[in-house]
N, C-alpha and C positions, 0 to 999 in steps of 0.2 A: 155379297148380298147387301152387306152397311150400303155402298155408294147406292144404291135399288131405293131402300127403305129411307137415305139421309134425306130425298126431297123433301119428304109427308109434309113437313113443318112449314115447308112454302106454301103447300097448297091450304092448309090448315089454319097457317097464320096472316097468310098476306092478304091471297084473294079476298076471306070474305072483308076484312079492314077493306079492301081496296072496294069493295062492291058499295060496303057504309056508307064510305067518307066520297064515291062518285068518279074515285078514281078511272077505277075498271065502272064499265058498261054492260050488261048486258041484258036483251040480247046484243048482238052487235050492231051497227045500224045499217049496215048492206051483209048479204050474203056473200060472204067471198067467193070469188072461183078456184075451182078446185087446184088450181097449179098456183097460185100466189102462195098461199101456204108454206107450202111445198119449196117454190123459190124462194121465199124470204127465209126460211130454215138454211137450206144450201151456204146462200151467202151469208148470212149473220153468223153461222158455225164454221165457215171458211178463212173467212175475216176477221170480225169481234171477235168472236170467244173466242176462239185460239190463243189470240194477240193476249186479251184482258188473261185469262187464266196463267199463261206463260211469264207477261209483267206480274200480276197481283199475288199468286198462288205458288207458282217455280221461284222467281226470283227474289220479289219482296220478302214474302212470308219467311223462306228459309234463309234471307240474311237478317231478318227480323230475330230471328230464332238464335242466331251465331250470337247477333249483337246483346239482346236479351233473353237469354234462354229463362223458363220457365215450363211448369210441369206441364205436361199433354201439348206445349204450345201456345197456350191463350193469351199469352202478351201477344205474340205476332198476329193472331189470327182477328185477334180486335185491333190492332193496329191500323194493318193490311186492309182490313176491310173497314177502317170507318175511311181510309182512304180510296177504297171503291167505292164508297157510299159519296164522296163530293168528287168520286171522278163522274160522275154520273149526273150532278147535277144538273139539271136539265135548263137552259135560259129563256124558256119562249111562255112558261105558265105562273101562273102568279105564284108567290112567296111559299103560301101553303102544300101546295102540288109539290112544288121542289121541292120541299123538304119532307114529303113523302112517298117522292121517286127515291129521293136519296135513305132514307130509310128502310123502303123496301129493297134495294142493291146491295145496301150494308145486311141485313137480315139473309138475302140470297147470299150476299158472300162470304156471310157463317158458314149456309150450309155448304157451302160448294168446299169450305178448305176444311170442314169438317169428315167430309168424304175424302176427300185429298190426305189429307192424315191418318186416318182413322181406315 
């Protein structure tokens, strides 16, 4: 039920920063069609995330863990993930955006290895 309740903090914390600061939009500016959705899930869950969870989460974090163990993990899990947060850096938006795409990935991949351990 943890992994269910660990997102809240995304939705709590990012979006509205992200709605502020102009990040996120909304509403959106076209109505999607009902199957883009839908496909763009498929494949970013098929692909990305798998990949990114398996590198960042399986393998990083738990040799992060070996190398420096610490209580609950938190060395690895802020490691790990400030290194998700400039895998992510995005190169096509000015200065400010990138560094808070890279902020919001680092803060999502709190939660995700948060759920992954816990």
């Amino acid at each position: 039920i943890f992994g269910l309740i660990c997102p809240l903090p995304l939705i709590v914390l990012v979006v509205p920063i992200g709605l502020l600061t102009g990040f996120l939009h909304w509403p959106p500016s076209r109505t999607p069609i009902i199957w883009e959705p839908i496909a763009y899930f498929i494949k970013n869950f098929t692909t990305i995330a798998i990949t990114e969870e398996l590198i960042f989460r399986a393998i990083l974090m738990n040799s992060i863990d070996e190398v420096l163990p610490s209580k609950k993990g938190w060395v690895s899990i802020l490691i790990a993930n400030a290194l998700f947060g400039m895998w992510h850096l995005p190169r096509r938006f000015k200065i400010t955006e990138q560094a808070l795409y890279s902020i919001f990935a680092f803060i999502a991949g709190c939660v995700f290895s948060l759920s992954y351990k816990l």
